[in-house]
C-alpha positions in Angstrom: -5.4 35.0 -135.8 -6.3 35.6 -139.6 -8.8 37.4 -140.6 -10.9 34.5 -142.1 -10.7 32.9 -138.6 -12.0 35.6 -137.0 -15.2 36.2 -139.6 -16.0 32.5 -139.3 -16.0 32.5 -135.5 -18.1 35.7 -135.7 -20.1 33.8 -137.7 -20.9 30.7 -135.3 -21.8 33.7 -133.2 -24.3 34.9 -135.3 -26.0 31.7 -136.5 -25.8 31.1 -132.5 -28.0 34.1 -131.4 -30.6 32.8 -134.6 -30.5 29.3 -133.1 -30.9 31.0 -129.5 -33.9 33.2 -131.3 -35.7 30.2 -132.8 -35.7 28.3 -128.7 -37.4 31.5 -126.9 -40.1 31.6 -129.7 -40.8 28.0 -129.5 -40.8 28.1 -125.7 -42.3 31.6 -125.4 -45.3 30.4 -127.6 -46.0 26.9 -126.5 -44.7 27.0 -122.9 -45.1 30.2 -121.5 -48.3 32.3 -120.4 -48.3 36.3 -119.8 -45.8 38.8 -119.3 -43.3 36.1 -119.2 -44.3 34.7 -123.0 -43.7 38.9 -123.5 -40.1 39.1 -122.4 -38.8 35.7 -124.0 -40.4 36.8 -126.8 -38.7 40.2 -126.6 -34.9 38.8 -125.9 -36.1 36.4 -128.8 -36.3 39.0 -131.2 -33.6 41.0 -130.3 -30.9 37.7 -130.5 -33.1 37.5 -134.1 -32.4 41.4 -135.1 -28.6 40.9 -133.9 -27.8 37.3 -135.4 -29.6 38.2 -138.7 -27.3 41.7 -138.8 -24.2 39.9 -137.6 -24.8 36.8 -140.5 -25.6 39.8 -143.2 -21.9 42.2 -142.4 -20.4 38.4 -143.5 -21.6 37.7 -146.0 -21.9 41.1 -147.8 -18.0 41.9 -146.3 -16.6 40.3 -149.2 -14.0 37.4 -149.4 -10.9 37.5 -146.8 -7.8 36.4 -148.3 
């Protein structure tokens, strides 16, 4: 596997745990009531720290060839 392959499936990874992120708010805020609404909320934010990390090493790795 190239290189490029392997960023861009690292990729989908990332903009995964941002798409996973954007769900737990959305159900953590409008579904959920009490320490529950805390964890989701929590794992959201963590799958938003690591996607957002994982989406910045790509783009600011430079071009593969």
């Amino acid at each position: 596997m190239s290189q490029a392959m392997l960023k861009m499936y690292i990729s989908f990874a990332g903009m995964a745990l941002l798409l996973v992120a954007i769900g737990f708010i959305l159900l953590a805020r409008y579904k959920l009531k009490g320490w529950l609404a805390g964890v989701v909320s929590l794992l959201a934010y963590i799958s938003l720290i690591f996607g957002s990390l994982i989406i910045f090493y790509i783009v600011f790795s430079g071009p593969s060839a």
